[in-house]
DONUNU-948451 format. One record per residue (C-alpha): chain; x, y, z. Coordinates in steps of 0.5 Angstrom, whole numbers, padded with zeros to 4 digits. Example, Ala and Ser with C-alpha at 12.3 -4.5 7.8 and 13.67 -1.06 7.14 Angstrom:
% DONUNU-948451
LUMTOR  chain   east  north     up
LUMTOR      A   0025  -0009   0016
LUMTOR      A   0027  -0002   0014
***
This chain:
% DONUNU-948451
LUMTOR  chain   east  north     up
LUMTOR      A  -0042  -0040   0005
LUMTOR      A  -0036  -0035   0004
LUMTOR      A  -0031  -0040   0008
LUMTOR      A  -0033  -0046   0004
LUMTOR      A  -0032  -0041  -0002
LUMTOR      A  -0026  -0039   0001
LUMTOR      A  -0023  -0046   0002
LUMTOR      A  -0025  -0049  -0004
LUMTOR      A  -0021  -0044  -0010
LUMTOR      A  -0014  -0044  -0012
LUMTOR      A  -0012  -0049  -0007
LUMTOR      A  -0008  -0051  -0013
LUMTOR      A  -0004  -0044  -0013
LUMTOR      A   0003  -0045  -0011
LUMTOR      A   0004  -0039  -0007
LUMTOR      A  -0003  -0042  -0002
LUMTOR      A   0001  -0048   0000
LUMTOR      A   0009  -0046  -0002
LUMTOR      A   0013  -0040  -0003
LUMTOR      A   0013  -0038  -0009
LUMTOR      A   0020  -0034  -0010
LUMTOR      A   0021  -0032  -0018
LUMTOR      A   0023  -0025  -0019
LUMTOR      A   0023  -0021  -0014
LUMTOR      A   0030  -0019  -0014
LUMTOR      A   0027  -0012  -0017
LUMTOR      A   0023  -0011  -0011
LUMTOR      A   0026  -0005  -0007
LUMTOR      A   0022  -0001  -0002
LUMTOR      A   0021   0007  -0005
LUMTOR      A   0024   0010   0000
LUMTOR      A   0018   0015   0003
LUMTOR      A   0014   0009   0002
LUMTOR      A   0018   0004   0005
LUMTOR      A   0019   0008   0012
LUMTOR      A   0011   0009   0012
LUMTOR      A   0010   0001   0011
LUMTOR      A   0015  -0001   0015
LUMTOR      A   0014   0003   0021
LUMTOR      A   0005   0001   0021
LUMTOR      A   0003  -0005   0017
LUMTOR      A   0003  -0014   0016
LUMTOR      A   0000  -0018   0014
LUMTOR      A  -0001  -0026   0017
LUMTOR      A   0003  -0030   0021
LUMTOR      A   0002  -0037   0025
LUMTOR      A  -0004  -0038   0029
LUMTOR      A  -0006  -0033   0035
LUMTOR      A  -0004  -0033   0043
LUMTOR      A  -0011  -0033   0046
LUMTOR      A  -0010  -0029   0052
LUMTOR      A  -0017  -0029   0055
LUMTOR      A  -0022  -0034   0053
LUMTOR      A  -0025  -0033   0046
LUMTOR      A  -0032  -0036   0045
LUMTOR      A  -0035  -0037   0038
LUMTOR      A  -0041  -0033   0037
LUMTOR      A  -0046  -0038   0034
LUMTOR      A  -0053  -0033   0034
LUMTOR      A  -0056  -0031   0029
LUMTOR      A  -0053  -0025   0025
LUMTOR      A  -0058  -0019   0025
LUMTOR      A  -0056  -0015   0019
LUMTOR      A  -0060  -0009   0021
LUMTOR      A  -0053  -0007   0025
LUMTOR      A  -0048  -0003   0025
LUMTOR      A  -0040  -0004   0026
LUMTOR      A  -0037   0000   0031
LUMTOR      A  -0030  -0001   0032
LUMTOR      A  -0024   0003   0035
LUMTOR      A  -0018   0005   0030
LUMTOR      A  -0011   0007   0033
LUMTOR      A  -0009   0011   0028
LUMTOR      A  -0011   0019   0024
LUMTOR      A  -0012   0018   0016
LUMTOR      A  -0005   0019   0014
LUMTOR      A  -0007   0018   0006
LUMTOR      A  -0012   0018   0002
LUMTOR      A  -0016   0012  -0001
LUMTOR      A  -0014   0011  -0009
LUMTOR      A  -0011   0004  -0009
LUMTOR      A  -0005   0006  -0013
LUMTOR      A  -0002   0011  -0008
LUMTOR      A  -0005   0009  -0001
LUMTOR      A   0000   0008   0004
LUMTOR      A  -0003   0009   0011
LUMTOR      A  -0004   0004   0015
LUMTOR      A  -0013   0006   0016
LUMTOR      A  -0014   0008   0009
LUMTOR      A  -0011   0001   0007
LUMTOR      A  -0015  -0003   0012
LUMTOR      A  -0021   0001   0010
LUMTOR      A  -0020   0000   0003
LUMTOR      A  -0020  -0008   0005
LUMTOR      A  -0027  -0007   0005
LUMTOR      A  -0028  -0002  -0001
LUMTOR      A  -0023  -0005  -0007
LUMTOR      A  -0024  -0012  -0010
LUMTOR      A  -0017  -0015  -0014
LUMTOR      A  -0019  -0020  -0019
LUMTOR      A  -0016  -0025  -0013
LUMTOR      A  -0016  -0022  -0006
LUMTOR      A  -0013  -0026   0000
LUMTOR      A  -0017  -0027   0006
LUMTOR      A  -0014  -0022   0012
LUMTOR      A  -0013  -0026   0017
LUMTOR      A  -0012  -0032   0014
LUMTOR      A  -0008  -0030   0008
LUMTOR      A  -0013  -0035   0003
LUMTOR      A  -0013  -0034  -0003
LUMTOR      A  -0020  -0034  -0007
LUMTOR      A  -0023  -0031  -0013
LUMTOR      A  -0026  -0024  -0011
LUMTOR      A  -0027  -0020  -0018
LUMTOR      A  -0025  -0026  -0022
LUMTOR      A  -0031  -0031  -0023
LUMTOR      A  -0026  -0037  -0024
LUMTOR      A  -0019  -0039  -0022
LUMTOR      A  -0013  -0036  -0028
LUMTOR      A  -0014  -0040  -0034
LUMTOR      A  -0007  -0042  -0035
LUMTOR      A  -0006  -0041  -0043
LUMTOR      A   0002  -0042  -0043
LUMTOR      A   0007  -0041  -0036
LUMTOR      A   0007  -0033  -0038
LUMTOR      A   0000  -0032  -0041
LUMTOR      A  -0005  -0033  -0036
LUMTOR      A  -0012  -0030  -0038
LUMTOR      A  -0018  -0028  -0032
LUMTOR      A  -0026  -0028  -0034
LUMTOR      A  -0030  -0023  -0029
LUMTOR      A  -0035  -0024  -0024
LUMTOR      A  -0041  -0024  -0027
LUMTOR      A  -0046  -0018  -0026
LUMTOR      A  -0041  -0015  -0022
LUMTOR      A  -0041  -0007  -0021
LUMTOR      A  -0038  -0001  -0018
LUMTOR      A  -0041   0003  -0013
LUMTOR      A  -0044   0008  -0017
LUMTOR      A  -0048   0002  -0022
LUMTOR      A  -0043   0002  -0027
LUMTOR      A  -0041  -0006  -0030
LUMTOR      A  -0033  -0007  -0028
LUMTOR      A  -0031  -0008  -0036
LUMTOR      A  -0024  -0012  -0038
LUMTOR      A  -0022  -0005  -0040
LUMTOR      A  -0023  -0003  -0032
LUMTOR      A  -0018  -0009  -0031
LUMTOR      A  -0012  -0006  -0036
LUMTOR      A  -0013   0000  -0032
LUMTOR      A  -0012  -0001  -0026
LUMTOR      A  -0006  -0006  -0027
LUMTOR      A  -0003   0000  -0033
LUMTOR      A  -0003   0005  -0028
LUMTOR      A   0000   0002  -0022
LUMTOR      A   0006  -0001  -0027
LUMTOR      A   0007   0005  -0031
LUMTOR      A   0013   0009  -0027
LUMTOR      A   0011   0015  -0028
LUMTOR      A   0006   0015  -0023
LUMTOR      A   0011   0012  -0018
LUMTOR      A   0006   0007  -0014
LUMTOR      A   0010   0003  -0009
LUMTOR      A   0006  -0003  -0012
LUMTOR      A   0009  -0004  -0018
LUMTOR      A   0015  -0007  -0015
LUMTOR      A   0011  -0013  -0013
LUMTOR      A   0008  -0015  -0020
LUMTOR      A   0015  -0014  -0025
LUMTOR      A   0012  -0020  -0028
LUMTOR      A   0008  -0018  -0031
LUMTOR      A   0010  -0015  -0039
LUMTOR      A   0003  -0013  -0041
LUMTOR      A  -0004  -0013  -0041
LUMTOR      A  -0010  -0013  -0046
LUMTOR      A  -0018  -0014  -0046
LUMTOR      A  -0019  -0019  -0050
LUMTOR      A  -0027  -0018  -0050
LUMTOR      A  -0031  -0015  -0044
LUMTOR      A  -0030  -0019  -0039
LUMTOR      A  -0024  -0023  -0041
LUMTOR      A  -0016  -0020  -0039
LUMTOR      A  -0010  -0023  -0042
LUMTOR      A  -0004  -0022  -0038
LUMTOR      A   0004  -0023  -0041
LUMTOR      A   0009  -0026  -0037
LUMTOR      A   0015  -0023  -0038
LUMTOR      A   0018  -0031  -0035
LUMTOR      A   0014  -0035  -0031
LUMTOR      A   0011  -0034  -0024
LUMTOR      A   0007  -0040  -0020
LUMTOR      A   0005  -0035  -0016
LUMTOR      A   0001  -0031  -0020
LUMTOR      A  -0005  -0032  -0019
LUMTOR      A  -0004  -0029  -0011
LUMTOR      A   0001  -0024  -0013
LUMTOR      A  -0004  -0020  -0017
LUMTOR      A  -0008  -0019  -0011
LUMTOR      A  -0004  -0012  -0009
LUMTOR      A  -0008  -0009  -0015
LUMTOR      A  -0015  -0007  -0014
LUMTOR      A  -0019  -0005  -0019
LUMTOR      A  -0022   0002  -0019
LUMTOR      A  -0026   0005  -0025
LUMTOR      A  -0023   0008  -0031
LUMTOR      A  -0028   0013  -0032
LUMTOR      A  -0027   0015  -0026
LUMTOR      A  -0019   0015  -0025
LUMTOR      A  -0016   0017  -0031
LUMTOR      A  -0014   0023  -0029
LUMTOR      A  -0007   0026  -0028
LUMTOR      A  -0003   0026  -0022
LUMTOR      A  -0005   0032  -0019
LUMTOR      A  -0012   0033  -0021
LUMTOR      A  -0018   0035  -0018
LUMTOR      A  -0021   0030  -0022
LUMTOR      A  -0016   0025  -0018
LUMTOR      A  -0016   0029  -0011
LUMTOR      A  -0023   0027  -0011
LUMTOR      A  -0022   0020  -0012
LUMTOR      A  -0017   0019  -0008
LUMTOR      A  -0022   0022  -0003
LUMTOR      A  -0028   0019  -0004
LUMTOR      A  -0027   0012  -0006
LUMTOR      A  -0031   0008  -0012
LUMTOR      A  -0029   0000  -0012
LUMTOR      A  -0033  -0006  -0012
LUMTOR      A  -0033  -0008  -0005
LUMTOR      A  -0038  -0011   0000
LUMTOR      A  -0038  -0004   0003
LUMTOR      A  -0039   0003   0001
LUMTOR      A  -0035   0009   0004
LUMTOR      A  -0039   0015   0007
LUMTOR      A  -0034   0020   0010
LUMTOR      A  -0028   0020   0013
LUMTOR      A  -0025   0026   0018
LUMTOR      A  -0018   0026   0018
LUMTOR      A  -0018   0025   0026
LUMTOR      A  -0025   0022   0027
LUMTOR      A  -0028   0017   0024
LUMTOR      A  -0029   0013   0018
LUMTOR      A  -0037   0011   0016
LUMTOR      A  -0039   0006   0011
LUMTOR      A  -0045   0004   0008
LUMTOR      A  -0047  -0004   0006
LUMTOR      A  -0046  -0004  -0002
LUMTOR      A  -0054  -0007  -0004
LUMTOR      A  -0051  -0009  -0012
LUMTOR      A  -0045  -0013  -0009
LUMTOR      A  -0045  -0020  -0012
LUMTOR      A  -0038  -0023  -0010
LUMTOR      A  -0037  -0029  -0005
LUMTOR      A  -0036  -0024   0002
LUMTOR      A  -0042  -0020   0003
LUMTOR      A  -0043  -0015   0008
LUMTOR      A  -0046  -0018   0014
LUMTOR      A  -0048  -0011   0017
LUMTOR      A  -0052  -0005   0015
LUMTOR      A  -0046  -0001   0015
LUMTOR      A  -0040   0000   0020
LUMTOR      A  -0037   0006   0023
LUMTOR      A  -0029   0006   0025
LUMTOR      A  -0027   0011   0031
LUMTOR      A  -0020   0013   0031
LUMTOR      A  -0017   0014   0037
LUMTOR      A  -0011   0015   0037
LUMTOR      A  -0011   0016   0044
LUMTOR      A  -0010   0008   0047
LUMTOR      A  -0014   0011   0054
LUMTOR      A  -0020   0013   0050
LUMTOR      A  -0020   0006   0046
LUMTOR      A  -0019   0002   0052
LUMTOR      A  -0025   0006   0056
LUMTOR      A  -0029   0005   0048
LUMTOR      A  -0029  -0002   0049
LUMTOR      A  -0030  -0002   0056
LUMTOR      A  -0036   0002   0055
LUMTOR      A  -0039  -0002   0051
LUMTOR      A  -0039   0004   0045
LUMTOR      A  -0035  -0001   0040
LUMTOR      A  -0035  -0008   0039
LUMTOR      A  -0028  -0008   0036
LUMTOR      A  -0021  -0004   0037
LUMTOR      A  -0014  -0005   0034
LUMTOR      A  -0008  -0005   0038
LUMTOR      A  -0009  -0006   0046
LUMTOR      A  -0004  -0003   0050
LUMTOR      A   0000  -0009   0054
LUMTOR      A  -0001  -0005   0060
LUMTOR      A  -0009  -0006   0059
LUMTOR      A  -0009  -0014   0056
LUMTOR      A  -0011  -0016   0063
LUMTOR      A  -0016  -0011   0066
LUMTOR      A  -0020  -0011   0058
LUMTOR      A  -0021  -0019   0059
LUMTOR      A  -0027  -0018   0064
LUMTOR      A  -0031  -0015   0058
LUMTOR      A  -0028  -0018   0051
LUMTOR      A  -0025  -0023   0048
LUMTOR      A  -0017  -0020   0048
LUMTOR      A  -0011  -0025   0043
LUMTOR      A  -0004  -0023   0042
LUMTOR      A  -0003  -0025   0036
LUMTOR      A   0004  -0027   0033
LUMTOR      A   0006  -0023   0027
LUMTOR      A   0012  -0023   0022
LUMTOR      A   0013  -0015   0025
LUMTOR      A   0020  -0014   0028
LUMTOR      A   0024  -0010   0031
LUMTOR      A   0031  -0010   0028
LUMTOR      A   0037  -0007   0028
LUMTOR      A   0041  -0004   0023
LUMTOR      A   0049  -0002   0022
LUMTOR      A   0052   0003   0018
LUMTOR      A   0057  -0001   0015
LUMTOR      A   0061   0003   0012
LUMTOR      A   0064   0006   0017
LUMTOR      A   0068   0003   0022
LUMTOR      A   0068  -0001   0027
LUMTOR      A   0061  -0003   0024
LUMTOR      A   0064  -0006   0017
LUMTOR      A   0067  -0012   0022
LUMTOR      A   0061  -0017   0023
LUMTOR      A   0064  -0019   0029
LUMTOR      A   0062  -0012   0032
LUMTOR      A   0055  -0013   0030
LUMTOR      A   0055  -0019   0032
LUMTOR      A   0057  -0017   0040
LUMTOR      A   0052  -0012   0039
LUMTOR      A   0047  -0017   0038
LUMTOR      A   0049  -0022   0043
LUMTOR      A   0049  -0016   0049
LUMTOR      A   0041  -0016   0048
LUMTOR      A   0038  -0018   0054
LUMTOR      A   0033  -0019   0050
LUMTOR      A   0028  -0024   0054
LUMTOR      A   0029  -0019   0060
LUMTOR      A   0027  -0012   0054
LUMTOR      A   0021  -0017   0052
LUMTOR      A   0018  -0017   0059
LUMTOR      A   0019  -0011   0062
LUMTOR      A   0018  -0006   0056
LUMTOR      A   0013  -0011   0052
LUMTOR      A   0010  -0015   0057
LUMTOR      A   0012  -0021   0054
LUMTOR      A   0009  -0019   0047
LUMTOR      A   0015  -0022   0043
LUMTOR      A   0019  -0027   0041
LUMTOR      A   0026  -0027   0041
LUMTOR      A   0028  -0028   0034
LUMTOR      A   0032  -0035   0032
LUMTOR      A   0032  -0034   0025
LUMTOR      A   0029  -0028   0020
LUMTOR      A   0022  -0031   0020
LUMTOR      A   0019  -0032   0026
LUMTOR      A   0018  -0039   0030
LUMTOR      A   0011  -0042   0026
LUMTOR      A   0012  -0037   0019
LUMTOR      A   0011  -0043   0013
LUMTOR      A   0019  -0042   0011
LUMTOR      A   0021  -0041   0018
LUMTOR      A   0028  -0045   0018
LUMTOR      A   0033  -0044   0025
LUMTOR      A   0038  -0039   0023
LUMTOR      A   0045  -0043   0026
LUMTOR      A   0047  -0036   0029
LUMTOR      A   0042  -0034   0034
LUMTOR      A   0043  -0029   0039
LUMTOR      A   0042  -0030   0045
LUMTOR      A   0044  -0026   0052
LUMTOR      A   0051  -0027   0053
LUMTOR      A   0055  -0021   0056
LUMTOR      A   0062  -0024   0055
LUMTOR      A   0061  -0027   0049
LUMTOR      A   0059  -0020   0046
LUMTOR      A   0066  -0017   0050
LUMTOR      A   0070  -0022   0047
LUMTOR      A   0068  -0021   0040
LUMTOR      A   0069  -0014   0041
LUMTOR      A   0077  -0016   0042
LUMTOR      A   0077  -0020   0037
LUMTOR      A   0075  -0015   0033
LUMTOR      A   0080  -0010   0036
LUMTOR      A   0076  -0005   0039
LUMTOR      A   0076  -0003   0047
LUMTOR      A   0073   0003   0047
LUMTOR      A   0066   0003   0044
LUMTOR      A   0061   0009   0044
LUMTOR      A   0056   0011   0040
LUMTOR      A   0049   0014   0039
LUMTOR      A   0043   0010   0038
LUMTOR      A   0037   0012   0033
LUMTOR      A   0030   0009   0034
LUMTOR      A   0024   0011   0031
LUMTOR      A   0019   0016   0036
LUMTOR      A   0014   0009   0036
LUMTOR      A   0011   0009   0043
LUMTOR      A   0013   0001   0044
LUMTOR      A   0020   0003   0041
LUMTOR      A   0022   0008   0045
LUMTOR      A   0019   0004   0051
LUMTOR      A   0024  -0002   0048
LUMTOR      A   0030   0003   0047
LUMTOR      A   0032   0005   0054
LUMTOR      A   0032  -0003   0056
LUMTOR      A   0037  -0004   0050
LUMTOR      A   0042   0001   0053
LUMTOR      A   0041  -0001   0059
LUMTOR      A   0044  -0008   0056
LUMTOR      A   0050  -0006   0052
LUMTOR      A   0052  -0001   0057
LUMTOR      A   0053  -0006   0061
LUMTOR      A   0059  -0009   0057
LUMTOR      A   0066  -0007   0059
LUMTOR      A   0068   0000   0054
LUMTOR      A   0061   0001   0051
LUMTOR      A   0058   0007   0052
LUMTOR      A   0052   0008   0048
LUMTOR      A   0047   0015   0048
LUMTOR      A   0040   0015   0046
LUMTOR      A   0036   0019   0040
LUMTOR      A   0029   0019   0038
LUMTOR      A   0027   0021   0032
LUMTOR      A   0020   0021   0027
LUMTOR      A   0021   0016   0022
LUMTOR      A   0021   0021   0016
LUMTOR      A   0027   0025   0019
LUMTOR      A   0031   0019   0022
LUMTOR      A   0031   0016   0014
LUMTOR      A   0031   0022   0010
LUMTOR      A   0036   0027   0015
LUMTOR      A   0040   0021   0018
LUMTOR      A   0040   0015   0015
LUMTOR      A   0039   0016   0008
LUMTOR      A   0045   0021   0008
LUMTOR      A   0050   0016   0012
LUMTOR      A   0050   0021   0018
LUMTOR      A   0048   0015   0023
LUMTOR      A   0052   0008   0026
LUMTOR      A   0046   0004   0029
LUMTOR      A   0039   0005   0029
LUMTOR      A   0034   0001   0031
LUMTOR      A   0026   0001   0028
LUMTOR      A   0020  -0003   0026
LUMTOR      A   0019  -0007   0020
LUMTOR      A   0014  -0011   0017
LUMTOR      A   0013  -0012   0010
LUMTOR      A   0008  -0018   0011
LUMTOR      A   0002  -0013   0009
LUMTOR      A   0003  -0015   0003
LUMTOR      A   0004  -0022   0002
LUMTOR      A   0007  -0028   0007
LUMTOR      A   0013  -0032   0002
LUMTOR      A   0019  -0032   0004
LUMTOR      A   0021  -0028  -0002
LUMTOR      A   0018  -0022  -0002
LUMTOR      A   0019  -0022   0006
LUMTOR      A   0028  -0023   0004
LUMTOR      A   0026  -0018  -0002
LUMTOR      A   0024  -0013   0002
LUMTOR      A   0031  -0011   0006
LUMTOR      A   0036  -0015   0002
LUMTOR      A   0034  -0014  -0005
LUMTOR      A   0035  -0007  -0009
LUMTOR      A   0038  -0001  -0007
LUMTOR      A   0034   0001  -0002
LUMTOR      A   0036  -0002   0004
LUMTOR      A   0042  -0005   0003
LUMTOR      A   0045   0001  -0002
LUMTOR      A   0041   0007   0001
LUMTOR      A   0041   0005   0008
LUMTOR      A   0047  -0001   0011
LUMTOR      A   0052   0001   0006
LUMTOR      A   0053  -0006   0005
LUMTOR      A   0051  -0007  -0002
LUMTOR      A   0059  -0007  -0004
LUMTOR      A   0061  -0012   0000
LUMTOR      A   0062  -0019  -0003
LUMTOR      A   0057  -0022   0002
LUMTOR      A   0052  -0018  -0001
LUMTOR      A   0054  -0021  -0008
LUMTOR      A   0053  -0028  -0006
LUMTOR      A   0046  -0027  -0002
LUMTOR      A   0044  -0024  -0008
LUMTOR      A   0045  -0030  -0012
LUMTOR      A   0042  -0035  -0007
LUMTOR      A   0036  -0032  -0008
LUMTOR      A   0036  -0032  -0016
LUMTOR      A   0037  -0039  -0015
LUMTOR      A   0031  -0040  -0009
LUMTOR      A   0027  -0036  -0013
LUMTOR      A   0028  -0041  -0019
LUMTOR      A   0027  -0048  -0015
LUMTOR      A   0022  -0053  -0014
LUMTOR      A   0020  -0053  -0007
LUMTOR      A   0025  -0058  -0004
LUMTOR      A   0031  -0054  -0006
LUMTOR      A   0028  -0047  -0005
LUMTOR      A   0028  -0049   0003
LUMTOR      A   0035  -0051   0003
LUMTOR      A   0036  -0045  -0001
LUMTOR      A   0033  -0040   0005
LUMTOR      A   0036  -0043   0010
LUMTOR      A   0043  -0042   0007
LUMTOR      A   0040  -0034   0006
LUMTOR      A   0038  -0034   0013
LUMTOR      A   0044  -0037   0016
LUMTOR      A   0048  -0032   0012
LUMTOR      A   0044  -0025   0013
LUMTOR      A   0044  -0028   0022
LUMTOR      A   0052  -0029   0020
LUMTOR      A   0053  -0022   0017
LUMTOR      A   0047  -0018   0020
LUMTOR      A   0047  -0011   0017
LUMTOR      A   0041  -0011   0019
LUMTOR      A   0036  -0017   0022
LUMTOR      A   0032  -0018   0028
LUMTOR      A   0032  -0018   0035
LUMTOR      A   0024  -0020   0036
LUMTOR      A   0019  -0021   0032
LUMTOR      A   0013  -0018   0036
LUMTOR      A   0005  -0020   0038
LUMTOR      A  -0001  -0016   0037
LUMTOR      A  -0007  -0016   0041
LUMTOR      A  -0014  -0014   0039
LUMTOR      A  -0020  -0014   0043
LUMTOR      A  -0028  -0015   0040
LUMTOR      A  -0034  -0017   0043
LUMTOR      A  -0035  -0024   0042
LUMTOR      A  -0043  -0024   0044
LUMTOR      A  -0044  -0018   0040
LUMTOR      A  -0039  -0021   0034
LUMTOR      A  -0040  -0026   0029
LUMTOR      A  -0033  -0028   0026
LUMTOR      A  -0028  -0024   0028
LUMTOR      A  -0022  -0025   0027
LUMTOR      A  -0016  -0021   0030
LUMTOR      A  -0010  -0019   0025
LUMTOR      A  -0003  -0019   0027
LUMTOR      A  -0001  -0012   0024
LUMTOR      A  -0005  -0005   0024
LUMTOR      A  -0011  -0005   0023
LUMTOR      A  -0017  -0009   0023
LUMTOR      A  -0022  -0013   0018
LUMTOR      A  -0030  -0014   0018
LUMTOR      A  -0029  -0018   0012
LUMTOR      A  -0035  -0024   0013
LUMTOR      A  -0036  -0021   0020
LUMTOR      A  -0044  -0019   0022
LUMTOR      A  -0047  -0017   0029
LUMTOR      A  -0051  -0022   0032
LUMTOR      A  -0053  -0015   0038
***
């Protein structure tokens, strides 16, 4: 029932079936958050790589049971939706929160969550949303229309600084029109505003509006009330996480299960010997070494996700600002030969900035595949026998097994020596790269965690000053300029129009490469499909329950 539900709701909405661009031109990462994101976190890609057989589970759901699952990473944050940046809390708060329209995990639908109907459109910048009737949070309170113009004031009021208020600069104001009616403003027309208004969860009033900082907050944050199909119970910071079904919960995704209980094992050897021993029926993020020997207990898929590994220059400093020494350095990737040794081939070598399958995939017209002599010949047509410098990766475990390979690559090209240095993420950004104290870094990104259109996915690095400005050093350029008026004009287009314009936007940051991909990575997941009912693996940290019970 909640997939029919599912599939019959806001198919209309342009951002379901298109890309919906407008207004993000405004979104920029902030700048902690940004690194945080960028090294953990997605959302969903093109369907999966089946690497073991998957079965469907078509026995009956004994609601009586309880989830078990195994987490790859520590809490990092706290769980209050305005602030929550880890990759745990914000998978756990998937099952806590509800928007008023929410996405699917796995298969980024839209549907109508606290939302009893789709967005009334009154004009193209009013829209007004009726609440699910009966709906309550977890302490038995009725969610109101005033809990609704909270949530949204808070997350957009720049004193409170949430990283989430970059995604919703449509939006002029808020307002109750009755208990259950909310009336948004449009500061100009958006079509996708029905799925974009899905980053916001709802929390109650009462309850959170406190000041930063208070005790009153801190204990929000800690112990999470939303309208969600599970409750949360406790969290241990290097433990576990455990949840309880929600009993008053009247919204289209039910809990399936009496409770769930998520282990986090950071360590990857105790959440393999958790799946084998059959002490979780789920685990997130199985090393590539163990994909063929867990095929023999559970149903293993990789699957294909926007989540890149890219390399980003310096260009300010020389010989970085010539385009043609980026462009070397990217053609003197073996990419293919790094993608089977250090990934086990879990990784597609990219061919434009959105990965092959990606609804506004669009083949760049530089694609960089491995050509030594190509890469030296660049480099004297840029002038430049002698290259050395260091490169700067994040600590991320597949990251520093892929770092190696690519120095082995490069140093192979005539006059190149390059050093490697590892650094964690907070260090690598604020003490290097946010200071100009850095030529090339390579690290992950993945933005997609928040939605999957090309806008926002090309928002994220090439808009704002974040990247470009606080990180490339290539905001000043005139190639910059004229990036940043193609994605005004995609995100003004109709459908047809947009996607030439992506392509043209792709074709300029694959010519320009302040900072673009080298490959897009897959992601695999094991569960028991004898003991699971609709589990589906999601291409980013993290995992989902979201409509899925035990059958044993």
């Amino acid at each position: 029932m909640a997939r029919h539900l599912m599939n019959t709701t806001l198919k209309n909405l342009p951002l379901a079936t298109d890309a919906s661009r407008r207004g993000f031109l405004k979104l920029t990462g902030a700048l902690g958050a940004a690194a945080a994101f960028t090294t953990s976190l997605a959302a969903c890609g093109p369907p999966a790589t089946t690497t073991a057989g998957a079965t469907t589970n078509t026995a009956a759901v004994n609601k009586d049971l309880i989830i078990e699952a195994g987490i790859s990473y520590a809490l990092s944050t706290g769980f209050d939706p305005i602030s929550s940046s880890g990759a745990t809390p914000l998978a756990a708060n998937l099952h806590v929160y509800e928007g008023l329209v929410e996405l699917h995990p796995a298969t980024r639908e839209p549907y109508n969550a606290l939302a009893a109907a789709d967005p009334k459109v009154v004009s193209p910048t009013t829209h007004q949303v009726t609440l699910r009737e009966g709906a309550v949070f977890h302490d038995g309170t009725p969610v109101t229309a005033e809990d609704v113009v909270f949530s949204f004031t808070r997350v957009l009021d720049p004193a409170n600084k949430s990283l989430f208020s970059q995604f919703i600069p449509f939006i002029q104001e808020v307002k109750a029109l009755d208990a259950k009616t909310v009336e948004f403003t449009l500061k100009y027309a958006f079509p996708g505003f029905a799925a974009r208004i899905s980053v916001v969860k709802v929390v109650p009033k009462a309850l959170a509006n406190f000041p930063l900082g208070s005790e009153q907050l801190k204990a929000f944050d800690a112990k999470p009330v939303g309208t969600g199909p599970y409750k949360l119970v406790s969290a241990v910071k290097d433990d576990k996480i455990v949840f309880e079904a929600n009993p008053a919960y009247n919204g289209p995704m039910p809990a399936l299960a009496k409770g769930m209980t998520w282990l986090l094992l950071s360590d990857a050897a105790a959440r393999v010997t958790a799946m084998q021993s059959g002490r979780v029926q789920a685990i997130e993020d199985v090393p590539y070494l163990d994909i063929d020997g867990l095929k023999s207990k559970a149903t293993v898929e990789s699957v294909q996700s926007f989540g890149l590994l890219f390399l980003m220059f310096n260009c300010a400093k020389a010989p970085f600002d010539n385009k043609l020494v980026r462009q070397a350095l990217h053609y003197g990737l073996d990419k293919e030969s790094i993608i089977k040794k250090a990934l086990f081939g879990n990784a597609k070598a990219a061919s434009s900035y959105f990965q092959e399958g990606h609804p506004d995939y669009v083949k760049a017209k530089n694609v960089y595949g491995y050509d030594a002599k190509k890469a030296e010949e660049l480099l004297k047509e840029a002038g430049v026998t002698s290259l050395e410098f260091e490169l700067l990766t994040t600590d991320t475990a597949w990251v520093k097994d892929v770092a190696p390979l690519m120095l082995e690559s490069w140093n192979k090209i005539p006059g190149v020596k390059v050093t490697l240095k590892n650094l964690q993420s907070g260090a690598l950004y604020t003490d290097r790269v946010g200071k100009g104290d850095y030529t090339v870094v390579a690290a992950p990104g993945d933005p997609s965690v928040f939605g999957n259109d090309a806008d926002l996915l090309l928002s994220w690095f090439y808009a704002g000053d974040t990247w470009m400005k606080g990180r490339a050093y290539w905001a000043s350029t005139p190639e910059r300029a004229k990036l940043v008026d193609l994605m005004a004009k995609a995100g003004q287009s109709a459908k047809d129009e947009a996607k030439k314009l992506t392509g043209e936007i792709v074709d300029l940051v694959s010519e320009e490469l302040p900072l673009y991909p080298v490959f897009h990575r897959q992601l695999p997941s094991a569960w028991d499909s004898k003991k699971l009912s609709g589990f589906k693996p999601l291409p980013t940290t993290g995992v989902s329950f979201v409509g899925v019970g035990r059958t044993a």
